[in-house]
PAZAPA-4460 file (N, C-alpha, C; in steps of 0.05 Angstrom, whole numbers, plus 32768, in hexadecimal, padded with zeros to 4 digits):
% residues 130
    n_x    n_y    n_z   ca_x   ca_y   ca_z    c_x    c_y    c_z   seq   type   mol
   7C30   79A3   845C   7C23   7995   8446   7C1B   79A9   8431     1      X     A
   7C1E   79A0   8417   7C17   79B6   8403   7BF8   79B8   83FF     2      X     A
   7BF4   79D8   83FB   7BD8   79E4   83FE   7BCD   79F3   83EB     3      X     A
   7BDE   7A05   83D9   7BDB   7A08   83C5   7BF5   7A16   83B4     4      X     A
   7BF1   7A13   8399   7C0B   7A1C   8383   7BFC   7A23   8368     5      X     A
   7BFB   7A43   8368   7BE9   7A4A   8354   7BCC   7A3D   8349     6      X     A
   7BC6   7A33   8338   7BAC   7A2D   833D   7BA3   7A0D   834A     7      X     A
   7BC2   79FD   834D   7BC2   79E5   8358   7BB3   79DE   837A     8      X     A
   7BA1   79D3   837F   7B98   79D4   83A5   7B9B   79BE   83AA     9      X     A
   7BA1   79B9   83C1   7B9B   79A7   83CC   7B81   79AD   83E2    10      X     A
   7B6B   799F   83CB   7B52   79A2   83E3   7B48   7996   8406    11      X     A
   7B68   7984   840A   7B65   797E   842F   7B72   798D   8439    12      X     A
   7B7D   79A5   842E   7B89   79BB   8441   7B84   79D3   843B    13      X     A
   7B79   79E0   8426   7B6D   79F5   8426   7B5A   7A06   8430    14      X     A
   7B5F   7A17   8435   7B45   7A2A   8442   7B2C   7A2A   842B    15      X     A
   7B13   7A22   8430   7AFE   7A1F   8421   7AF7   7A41   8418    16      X     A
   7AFF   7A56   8424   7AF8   7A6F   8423   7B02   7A80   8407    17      X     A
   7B1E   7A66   8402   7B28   7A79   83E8   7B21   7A69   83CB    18      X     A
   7B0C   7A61   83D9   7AFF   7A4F   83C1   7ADC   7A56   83AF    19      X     A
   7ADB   7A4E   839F   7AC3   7A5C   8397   7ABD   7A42   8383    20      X     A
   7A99   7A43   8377   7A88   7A30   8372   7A83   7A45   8352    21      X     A
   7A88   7A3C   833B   7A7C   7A4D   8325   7A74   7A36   8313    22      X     A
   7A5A   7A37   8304   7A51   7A28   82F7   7A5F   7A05   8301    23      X     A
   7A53   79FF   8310   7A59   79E2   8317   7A7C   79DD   8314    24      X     A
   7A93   79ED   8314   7AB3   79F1   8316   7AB9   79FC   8330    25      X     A
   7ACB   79F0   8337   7ADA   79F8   8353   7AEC   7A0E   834A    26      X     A
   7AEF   7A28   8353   7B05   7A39   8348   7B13   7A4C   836A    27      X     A
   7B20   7A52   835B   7B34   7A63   8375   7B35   7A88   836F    28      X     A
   7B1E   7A8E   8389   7B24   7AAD   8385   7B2D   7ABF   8379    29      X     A
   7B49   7ABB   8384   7B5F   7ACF   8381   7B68   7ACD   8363    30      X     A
   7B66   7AB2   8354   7B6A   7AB4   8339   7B54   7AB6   8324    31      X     A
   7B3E   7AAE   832B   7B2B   7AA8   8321   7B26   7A95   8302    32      X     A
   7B3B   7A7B   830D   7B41   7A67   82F0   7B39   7A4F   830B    33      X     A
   7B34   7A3C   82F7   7B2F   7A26   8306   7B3D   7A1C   8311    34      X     A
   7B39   7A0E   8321   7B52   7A03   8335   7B55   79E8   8334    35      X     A
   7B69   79D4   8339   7B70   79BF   8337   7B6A   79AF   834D    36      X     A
   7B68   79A1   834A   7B75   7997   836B   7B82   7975   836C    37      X     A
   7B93   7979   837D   7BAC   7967   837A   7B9E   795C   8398    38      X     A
   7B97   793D   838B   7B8C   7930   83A4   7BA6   7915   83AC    39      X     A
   7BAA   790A   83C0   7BBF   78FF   83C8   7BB5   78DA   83C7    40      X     A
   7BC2   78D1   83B5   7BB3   78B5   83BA   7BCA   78AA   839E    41      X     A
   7BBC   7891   839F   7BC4   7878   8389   7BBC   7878   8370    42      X     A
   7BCB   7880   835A   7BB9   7879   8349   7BB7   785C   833B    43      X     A
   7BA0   784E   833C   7BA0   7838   833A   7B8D   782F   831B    44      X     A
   7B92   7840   830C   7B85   783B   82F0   7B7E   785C   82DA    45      X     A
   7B8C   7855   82C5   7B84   7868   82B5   7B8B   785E   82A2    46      X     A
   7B78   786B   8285   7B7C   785C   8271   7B62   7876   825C    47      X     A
   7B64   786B   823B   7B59   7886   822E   7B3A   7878   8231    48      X     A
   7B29   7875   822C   7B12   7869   8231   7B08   786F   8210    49      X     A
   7B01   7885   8206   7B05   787B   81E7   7B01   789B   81DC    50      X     A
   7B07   78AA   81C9   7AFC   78BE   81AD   7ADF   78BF   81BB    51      X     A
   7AD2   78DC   81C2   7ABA   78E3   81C0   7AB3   78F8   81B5    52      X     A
   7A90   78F7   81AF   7A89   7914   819B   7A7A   791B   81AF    53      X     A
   7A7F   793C   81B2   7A6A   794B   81BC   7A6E   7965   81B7    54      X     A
   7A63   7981   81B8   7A5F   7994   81B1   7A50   799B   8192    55      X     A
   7A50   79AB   8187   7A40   79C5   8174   7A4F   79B5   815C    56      X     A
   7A67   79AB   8159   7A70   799C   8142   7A78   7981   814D    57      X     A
   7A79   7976   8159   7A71   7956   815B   7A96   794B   815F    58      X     A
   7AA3   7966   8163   7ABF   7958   8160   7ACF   7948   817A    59      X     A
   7AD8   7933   8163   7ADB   791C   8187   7AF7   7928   818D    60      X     A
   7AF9   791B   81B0   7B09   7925   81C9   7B11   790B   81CE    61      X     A
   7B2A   7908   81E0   7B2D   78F0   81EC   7B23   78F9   8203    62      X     A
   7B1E   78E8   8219   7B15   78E7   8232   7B24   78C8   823B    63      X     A
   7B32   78CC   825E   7B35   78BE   8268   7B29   78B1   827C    64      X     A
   7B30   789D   8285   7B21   7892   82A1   7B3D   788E   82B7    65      X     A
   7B3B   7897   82CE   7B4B   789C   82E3   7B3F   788E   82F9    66      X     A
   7B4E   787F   8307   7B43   7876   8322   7B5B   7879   8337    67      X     A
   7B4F   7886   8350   7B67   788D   8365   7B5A   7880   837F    68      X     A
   7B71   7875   838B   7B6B   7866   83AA   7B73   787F   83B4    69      X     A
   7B64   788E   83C7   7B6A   78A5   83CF   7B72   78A2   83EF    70      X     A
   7B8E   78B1   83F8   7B8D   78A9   8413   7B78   78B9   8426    71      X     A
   7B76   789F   843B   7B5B   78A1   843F   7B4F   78BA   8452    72      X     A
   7B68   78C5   8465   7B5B   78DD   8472   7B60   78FB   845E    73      X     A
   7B73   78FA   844F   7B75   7908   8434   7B53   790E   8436    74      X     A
   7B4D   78F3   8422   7B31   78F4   8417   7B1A   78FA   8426    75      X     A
   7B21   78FD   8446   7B00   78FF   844B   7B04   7921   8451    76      X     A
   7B22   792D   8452   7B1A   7948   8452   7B0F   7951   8435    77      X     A
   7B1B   7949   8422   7B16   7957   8404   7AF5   794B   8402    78      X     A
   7AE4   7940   8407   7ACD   7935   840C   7AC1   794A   8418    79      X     A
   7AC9   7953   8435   7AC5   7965   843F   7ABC   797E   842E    80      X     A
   7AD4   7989   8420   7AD6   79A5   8418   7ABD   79A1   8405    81      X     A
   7ABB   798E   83EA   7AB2   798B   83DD   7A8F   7995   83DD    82      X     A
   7A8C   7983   83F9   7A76   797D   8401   7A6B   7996   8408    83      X     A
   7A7E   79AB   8418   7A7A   79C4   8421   7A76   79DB   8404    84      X     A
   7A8A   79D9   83F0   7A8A   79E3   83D7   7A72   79E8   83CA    85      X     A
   7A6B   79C9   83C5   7A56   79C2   83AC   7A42   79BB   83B8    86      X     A
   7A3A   79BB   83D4   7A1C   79B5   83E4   7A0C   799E   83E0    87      X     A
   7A24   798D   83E3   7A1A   796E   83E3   7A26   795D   83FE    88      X     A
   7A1A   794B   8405   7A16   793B   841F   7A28   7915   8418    89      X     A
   7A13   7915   8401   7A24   78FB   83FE   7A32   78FD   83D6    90      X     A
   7A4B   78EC   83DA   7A54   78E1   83C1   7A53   78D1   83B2    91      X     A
   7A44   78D9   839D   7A3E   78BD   8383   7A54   78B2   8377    92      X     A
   7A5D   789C   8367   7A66   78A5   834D   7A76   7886   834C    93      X     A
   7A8A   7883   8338   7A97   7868   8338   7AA3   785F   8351    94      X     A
   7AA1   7851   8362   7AAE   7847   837F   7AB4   7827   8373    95      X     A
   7ACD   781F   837F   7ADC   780E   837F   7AEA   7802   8392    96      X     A
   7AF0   77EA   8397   7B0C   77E1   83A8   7B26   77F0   83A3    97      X     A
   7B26   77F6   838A   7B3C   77FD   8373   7B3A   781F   8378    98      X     A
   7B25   7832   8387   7B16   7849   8399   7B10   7854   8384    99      X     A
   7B0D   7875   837F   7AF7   787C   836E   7AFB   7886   8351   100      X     A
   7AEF   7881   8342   7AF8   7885   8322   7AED   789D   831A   101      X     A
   7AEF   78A5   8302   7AE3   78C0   82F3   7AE9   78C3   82D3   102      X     A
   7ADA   78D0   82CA   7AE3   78D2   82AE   7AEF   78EE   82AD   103      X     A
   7B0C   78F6   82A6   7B18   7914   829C   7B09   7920   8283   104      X     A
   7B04   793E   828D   7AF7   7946   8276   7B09   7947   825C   105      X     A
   7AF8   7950   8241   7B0A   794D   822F   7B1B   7957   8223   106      X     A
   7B2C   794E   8219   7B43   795D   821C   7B42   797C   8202   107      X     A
   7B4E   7990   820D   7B45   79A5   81F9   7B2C   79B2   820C   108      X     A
   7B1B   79AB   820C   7AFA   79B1   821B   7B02   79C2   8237   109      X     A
   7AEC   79D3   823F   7AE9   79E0   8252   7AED   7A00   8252   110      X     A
   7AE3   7A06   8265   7AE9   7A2F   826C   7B00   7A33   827A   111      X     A
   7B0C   7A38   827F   7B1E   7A47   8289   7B33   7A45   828B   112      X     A
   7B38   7A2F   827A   7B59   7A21   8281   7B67   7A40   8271   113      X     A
   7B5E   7A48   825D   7B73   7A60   8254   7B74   7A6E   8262   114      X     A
   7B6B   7A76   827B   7B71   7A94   828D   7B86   7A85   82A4   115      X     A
   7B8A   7A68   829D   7BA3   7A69   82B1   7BBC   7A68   82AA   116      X     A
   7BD4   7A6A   82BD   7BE8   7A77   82B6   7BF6   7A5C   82B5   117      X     A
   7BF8   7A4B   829B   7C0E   7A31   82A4   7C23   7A34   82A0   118      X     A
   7C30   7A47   8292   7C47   7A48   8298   7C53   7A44   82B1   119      X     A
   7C43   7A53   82C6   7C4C   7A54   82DE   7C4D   7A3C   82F0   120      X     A
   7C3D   7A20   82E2   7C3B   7A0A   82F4   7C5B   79FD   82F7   121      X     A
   7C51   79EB   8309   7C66   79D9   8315   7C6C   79BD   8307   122      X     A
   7C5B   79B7   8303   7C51   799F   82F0   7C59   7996   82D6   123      X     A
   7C65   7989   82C8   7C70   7982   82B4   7C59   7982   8295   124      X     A
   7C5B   7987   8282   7C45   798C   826E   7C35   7973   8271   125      X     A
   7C3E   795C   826C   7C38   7940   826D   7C18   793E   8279   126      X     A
   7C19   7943   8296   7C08   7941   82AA   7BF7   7951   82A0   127      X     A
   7BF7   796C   8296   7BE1   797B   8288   7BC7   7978   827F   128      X     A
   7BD6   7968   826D   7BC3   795B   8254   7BB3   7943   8260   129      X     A
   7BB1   7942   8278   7B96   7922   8282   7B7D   7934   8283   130      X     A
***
């Protein structure tokens, strides 16, 4: 089962040891760029949710909304790691029949996406950009 591919993880099979906690981001040791993680489930809704302003000039981002039925022993290891990671017990957040939603940060926004190497991904450009 796949475990990791450059900064891609799958967090139900990874060793939690080559993992690290920096400013509330999951990142990976050995590279020190943030890490992804490719969780295994359904996706059962996504869509742009709308243009938002935030930062020092007010300039708007799209942001999406994602919801994944996650398979279910998949999910209680990545729960696991998480839980072990970020030093939390229980999980908040959108829960559904439809299973759990999230909003993607925005697009453009964040630290460290430039210190990784995408050339090197596996992944088609498309998928990038959520």
């Amino acid at each position: 089962m796949f475990c990791q591919s450059n900064q891609y993880i799958n967090t139900a099979q990874i060793d939690p040891g080559l993992l690290y906690i920096e400013n509330s981001r999951l990142r990976i040791k050995d590279k020190k760029c943030l890490a992804i993680c490719i969780l295994s489930g359904t996706l059962t809704e996504s869509y742009l949710i709308a243009s938002s302003e935030a930062g020092p000039r007010h300039l708007p981002y799209a942001i999406h909304k994602v919801t994944i039925a996650p398979l279910e022993q998949e999910m209680c290891q990545d729960a696991s790691l998480w839980g072990l990671l970020f030093d939390f017990h229980v999980i908040t957040g959108m829960m559904s029949p439809s299973g759990f939603g999230f909003a993607t940060r925005g697009e453009g926004k964040g630290d460290g996406w430039s210190n990784c190497k995408w050339s090197e991904t596996f992944l088609p450009e498309s998928l990038l950009t959520l």
